[in-house]
VOPAGU-2260 file (C-alpha; in pm, 1 decimal, decimal comma):
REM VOPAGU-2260
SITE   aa  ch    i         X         Y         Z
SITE  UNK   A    0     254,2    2995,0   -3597,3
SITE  UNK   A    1     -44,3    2927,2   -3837,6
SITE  UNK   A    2    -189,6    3177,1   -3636,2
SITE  UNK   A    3      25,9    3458,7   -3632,6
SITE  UNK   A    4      66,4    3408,9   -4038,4
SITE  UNK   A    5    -309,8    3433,9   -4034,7
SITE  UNK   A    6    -327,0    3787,9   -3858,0
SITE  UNK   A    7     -35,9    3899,7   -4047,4
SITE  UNK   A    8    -210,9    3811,6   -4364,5
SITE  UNK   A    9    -595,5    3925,3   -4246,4
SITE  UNK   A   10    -499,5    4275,4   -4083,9
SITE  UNK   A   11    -852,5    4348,7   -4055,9
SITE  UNK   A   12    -956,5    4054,0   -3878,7
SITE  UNK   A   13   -1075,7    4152,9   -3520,3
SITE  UNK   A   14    -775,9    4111,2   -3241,8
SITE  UNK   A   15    -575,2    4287,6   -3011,8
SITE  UNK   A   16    -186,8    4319,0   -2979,3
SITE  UNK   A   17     -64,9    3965,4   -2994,0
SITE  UNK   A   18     290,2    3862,4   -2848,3
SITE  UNK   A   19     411,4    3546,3   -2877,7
SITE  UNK   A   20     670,1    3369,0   -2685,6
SITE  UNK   A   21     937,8    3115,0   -2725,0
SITE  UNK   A   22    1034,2    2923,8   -2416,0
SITE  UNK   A   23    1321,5    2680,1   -2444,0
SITE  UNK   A   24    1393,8    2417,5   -2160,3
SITE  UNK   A   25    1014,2    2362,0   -2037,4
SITE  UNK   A   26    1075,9    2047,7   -1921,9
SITE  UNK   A   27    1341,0    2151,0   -1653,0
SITE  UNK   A   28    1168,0    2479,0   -1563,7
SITE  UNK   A   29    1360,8    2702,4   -1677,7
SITE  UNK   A   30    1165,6    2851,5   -1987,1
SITE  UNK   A   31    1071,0    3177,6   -1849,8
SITE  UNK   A   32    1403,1    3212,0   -1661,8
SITE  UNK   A   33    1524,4    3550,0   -1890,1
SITE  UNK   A   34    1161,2    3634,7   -1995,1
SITE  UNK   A   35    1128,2    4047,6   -2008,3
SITE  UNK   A   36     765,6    4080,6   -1942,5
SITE  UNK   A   37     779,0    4455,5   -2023,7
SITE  UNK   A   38     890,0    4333,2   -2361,7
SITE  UNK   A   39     647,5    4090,6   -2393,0
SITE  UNK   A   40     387,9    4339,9   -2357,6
SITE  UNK   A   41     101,1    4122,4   -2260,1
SITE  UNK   A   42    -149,2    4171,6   -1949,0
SITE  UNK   A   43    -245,4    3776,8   -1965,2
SITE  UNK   A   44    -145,2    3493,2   -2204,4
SITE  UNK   A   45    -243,3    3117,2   -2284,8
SITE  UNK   A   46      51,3    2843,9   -2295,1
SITE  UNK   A   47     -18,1    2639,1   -2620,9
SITE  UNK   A   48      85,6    2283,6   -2486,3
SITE  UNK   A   49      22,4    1911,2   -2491,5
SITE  UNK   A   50    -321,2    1734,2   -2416,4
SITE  UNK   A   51    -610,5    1599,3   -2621,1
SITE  UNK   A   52    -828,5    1847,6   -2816,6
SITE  UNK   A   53   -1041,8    1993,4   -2579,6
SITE  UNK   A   54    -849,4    1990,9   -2275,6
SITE  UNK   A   55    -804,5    2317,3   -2079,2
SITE  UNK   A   56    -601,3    2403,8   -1783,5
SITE  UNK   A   57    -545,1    2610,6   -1485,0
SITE  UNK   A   58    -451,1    2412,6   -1220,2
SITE  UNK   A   59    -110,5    2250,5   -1219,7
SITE  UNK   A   60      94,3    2066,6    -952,1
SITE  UNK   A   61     346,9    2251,2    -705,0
SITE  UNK   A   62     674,5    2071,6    -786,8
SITE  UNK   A   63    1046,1    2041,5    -603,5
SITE  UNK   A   64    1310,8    1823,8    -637,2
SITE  UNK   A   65    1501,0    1644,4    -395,3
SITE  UNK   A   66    1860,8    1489,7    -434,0
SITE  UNK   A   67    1924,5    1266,2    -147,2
SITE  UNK   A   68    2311,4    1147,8     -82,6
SITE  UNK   A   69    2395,3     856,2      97,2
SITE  UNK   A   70    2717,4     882,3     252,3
SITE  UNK   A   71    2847,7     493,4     350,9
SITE  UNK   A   72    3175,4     336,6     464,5
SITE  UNK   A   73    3357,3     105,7     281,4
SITE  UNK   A   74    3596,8    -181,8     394,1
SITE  UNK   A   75    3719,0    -534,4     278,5
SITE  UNK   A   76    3437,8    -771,2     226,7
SITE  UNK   A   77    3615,6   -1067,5     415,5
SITE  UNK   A   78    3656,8    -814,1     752,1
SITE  UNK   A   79    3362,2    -610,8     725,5
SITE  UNK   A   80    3184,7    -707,8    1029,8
SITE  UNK   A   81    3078,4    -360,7    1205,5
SITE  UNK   A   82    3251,2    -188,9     991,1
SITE  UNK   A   83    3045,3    -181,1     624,8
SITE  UNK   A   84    2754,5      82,6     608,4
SITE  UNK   A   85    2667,7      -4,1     219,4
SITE  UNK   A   86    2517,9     327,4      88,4
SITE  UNK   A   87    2339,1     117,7    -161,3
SITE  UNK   A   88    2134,0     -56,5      56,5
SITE  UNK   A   89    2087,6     197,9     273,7
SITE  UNK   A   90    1956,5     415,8     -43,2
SITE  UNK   A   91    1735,8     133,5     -89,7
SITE  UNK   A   92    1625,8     119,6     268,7
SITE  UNK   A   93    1564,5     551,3     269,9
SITE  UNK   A   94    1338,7     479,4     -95,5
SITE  UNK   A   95    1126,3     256,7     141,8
SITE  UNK   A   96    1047,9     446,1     429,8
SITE  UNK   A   97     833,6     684,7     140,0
SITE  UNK   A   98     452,7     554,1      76,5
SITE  UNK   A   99     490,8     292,5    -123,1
SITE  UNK   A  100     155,8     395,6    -308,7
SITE  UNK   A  101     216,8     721,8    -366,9
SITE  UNK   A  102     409,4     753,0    -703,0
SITE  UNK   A  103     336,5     824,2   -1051,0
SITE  UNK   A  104     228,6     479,0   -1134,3
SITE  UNK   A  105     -10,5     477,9    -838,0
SITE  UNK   A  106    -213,9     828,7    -844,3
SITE  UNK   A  107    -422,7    1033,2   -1047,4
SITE  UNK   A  108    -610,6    1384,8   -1082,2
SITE  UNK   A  109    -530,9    1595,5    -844,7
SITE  UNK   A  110    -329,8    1341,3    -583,0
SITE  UNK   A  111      37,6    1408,6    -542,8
SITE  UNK   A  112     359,3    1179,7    -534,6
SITE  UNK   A  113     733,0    1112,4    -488,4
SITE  UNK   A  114     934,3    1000,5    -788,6
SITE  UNK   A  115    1232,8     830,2    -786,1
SITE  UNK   A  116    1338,8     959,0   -1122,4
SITE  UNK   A  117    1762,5     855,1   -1043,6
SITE  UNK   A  118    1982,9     619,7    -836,3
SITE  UNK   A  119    2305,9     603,2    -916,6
SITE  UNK   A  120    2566,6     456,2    -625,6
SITE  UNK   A  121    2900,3     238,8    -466,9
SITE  UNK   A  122    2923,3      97,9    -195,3
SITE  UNK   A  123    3065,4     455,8      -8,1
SITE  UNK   A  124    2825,9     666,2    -199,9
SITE  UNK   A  125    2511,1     658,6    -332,1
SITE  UNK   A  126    2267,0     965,6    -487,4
SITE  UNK   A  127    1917,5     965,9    -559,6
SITE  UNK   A  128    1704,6    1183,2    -760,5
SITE  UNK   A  129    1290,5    1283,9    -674,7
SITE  UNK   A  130    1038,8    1475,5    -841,9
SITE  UNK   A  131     814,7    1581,7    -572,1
SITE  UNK   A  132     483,0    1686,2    -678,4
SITE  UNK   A  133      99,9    1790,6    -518,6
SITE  UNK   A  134    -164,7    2058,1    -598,5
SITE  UNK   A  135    -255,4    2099,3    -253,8
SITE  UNK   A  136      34,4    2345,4     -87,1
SITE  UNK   A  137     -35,0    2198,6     251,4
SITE  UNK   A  138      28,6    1850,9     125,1
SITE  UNK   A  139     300,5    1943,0     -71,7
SITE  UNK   A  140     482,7    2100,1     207,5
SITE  UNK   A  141     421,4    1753,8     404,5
SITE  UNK   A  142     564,6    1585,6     107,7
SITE  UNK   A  143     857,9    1770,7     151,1
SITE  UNK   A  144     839,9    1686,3     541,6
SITE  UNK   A  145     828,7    1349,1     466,6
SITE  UNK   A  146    1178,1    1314,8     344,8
SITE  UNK   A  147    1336,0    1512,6     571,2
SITE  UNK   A  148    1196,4    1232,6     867,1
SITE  UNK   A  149    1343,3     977,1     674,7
SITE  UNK   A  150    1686,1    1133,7     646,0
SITE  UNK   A  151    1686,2    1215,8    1026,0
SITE  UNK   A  152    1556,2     853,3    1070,2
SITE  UNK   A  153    1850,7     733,3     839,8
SITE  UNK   A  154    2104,3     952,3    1037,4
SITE  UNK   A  155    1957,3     815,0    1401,7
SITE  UNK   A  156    2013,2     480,2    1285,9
SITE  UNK   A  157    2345,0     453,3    1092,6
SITE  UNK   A  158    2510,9     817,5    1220,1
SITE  UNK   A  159    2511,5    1159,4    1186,5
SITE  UNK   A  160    2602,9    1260,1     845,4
SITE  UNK   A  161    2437,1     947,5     716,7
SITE  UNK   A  162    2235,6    1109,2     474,1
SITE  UNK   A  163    2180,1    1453,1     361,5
SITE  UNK   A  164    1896,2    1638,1     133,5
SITE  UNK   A  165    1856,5    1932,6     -78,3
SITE  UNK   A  166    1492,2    2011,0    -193,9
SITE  UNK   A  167    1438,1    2292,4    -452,7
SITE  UNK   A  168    1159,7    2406,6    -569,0
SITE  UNK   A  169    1066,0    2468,5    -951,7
SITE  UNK   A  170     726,4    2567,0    -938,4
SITE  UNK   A  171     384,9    2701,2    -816,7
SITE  UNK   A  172      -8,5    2610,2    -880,7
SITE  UNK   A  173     -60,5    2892,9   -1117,4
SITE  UNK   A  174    -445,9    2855,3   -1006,0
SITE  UNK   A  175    -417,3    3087,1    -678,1
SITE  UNK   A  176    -267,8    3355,7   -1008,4
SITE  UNK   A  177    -543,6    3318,1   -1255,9
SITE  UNK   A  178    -854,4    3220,3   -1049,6
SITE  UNK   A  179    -946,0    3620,2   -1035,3
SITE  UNK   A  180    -933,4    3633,3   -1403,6
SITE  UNK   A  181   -1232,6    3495,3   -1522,1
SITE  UNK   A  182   -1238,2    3613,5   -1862,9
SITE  UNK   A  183    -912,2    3443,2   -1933,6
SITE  UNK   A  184   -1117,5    3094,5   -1836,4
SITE  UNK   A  185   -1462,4    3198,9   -1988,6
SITE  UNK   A  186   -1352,1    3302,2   -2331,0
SITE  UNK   A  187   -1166,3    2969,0   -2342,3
SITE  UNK   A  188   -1480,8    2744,9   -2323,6
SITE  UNK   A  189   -1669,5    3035,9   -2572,5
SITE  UNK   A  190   -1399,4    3003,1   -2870,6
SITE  UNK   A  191   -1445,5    2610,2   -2747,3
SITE  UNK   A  192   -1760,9    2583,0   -2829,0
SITE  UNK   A  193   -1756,8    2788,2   -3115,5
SITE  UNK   A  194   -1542,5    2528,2   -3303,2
SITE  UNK   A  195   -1758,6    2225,0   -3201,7
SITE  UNK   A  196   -1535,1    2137,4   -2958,3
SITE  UNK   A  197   -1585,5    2002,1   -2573,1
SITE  UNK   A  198   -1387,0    2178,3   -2319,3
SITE  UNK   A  199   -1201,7    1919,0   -2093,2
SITE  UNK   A  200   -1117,2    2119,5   -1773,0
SITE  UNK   A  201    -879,5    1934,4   -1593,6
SITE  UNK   A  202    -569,0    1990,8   -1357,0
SITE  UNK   A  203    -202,0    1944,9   -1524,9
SITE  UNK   A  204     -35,1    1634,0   -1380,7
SITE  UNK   A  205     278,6    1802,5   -1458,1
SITE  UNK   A  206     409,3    2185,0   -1507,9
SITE  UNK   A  207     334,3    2449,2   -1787,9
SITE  UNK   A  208     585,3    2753,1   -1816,6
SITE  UNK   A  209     282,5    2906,9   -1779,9
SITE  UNK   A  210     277,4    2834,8   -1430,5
SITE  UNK   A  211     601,4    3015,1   -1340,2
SITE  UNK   A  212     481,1    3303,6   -1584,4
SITE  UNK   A  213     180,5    3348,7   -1353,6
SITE  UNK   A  214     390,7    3378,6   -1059,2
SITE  UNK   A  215     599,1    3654,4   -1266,6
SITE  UNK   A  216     267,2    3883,8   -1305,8
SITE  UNK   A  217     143,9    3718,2   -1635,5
SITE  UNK   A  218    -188,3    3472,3   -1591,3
SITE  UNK   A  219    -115,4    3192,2   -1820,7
SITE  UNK   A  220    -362,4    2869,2   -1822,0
SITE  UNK   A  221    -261,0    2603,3   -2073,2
SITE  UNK   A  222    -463,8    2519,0   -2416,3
SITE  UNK   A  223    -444,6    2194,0   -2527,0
SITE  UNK   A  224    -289,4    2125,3   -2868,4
SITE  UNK   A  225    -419,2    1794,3   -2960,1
SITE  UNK   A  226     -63,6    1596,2   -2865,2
SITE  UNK   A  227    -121,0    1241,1   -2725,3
SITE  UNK   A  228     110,4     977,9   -2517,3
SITE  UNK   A  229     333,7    1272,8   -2451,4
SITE  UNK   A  230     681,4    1170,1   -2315,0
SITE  UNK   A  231     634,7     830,7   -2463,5
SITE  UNK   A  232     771,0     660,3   -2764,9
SITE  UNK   A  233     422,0     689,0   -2926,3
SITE  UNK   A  234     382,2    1038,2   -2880,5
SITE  UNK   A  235     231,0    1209,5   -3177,2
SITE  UNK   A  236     -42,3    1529,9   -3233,4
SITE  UNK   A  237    -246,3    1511,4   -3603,6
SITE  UNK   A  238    -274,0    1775,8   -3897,6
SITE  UNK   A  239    -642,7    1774,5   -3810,8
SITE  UNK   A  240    -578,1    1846,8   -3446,1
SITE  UNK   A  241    -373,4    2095,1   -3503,2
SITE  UNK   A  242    -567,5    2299,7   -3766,0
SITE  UNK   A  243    -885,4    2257,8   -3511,4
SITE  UNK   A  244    -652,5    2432,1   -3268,6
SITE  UNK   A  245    -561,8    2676,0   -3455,9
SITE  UNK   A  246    -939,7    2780,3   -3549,1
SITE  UNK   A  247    -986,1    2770,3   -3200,3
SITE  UNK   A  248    -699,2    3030,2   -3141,2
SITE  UNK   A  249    -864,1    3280,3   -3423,3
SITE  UNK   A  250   -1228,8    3262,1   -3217,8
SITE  UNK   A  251   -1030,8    3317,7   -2924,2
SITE  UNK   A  252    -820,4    3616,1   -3015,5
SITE  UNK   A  253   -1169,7    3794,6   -3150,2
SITE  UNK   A  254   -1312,3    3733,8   -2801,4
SITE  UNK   A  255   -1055,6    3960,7   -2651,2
SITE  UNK   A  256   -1045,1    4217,5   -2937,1
């Protein structure tokens, strides 16, 4: 916003058109769900998001969710002999035919993961909630694979009907959308160094509404805005950051004028 004051204010200042964009609901993927890119006006943008100064990115993961249902039978504890499937512990026992390694608190970079972000259950029903998530496609459709097997497993074992899934999607790489768009990259790592500051090009453990953007017809790498310990308790971005940003924005914007 210091930005757009700053153009509004310095009319002569070298830039093109500039739109800008409020998303709500980023975090569950739905920013860009009523986005009118015809309104927007733009032919490529920059999501202003998150991550130490310098960082810059155009990679992201490829992200679904899962909810997987345990369906169990109940009866009285003192006669349950053949009887009791306990969807608990059969919840439990689904959770640990998935890697045990590959989660959050096990990976970095570019390596994927399943999350086990909800459980919530009785003894006749039980529901769990994943984040699925890996930059490779290939992998990520194995991911998705992966669960499946373990509900059929679950269903061979205990009966049909057992367990169910639903996996839906939320979003793409954007990278196979703004790899042939070199100029959005390039002039990144110019206005960079202009300001003194070293570009950090790394892939986004996580989504950017510019990733679904991308997919809409609108490249849109992420520019870091100085934020640190994001989605933590301790999660804070400085004045300083932020006004190094926003110099970095102005060099930008006169690269493309």
């Amino acid at each position: 916003m210091t930005l757009a004051e700053f153009l509004m204010q310095n009319p002569d200042y070298p830039h093109p058109p500039v739109s800008i964009l409020f998303t709500p609901d980023e975090e569950i993927g739905r920013g860009p769900d009523h986005v009118n890119l015809e309104e927007v006006g733009a032919a490529y943008g920059y999501t202003i998001d998150g991550g130490l100064i310098g960082e810059f990115s155009y990679e992201n993961f490829n992200a679904a969710s899962a909810v997987v249902t345990i369906h169990g039978v109940t009866a009285h504890t003192g006669y349950a002999k053949g009887i009791l499937k306990n969807a608990i512990q059969i919840a439990m026992e689904y959770q640990a035919l998935l890697p045990a390694y590959e989660t959050p608190a096990c990976t970095e970079n570019r390596e994927g993961f399943y999350h086990l972000d909800k459980l919530q259950g009785r003894t006749e029903t039980a529901v769990m909630n994943y984040l699925i998530r890996d930059h490779d496609e290939a992998l990520f459709r194995h991911r998705q694979q992966i669960m499946q097997e373990a509900v059929d497993f679950i269903n061979k074992k205990y009966g049909a009907g057992t367990a169910e899934i639903t996996i839906t999607e939320t979003y793409r790489n954007m990278y196979e959308q703004v790899k042939g768009h070199e100029k959005l990259i390039s002039n990144v790592m110019t206005a960079m160094e202009h300001c003194g500051i070293t570009p950090i090009v790394t892939p986004i453990r996580g989504g950017t509404d510019g990733a679904r953007l991308s997919y809409h017809g609108l490249p849109c790498p992420n520019i870091c805005t100085g934020g640190q310990n994001g989605h933590g308790r301790h999660e804070f971005v400085s004045i300083q950051s932020m006004e190094a940003i926003t110099e970095m924005l102005k060099e930008l914007v006169k690269l493309f004028a």
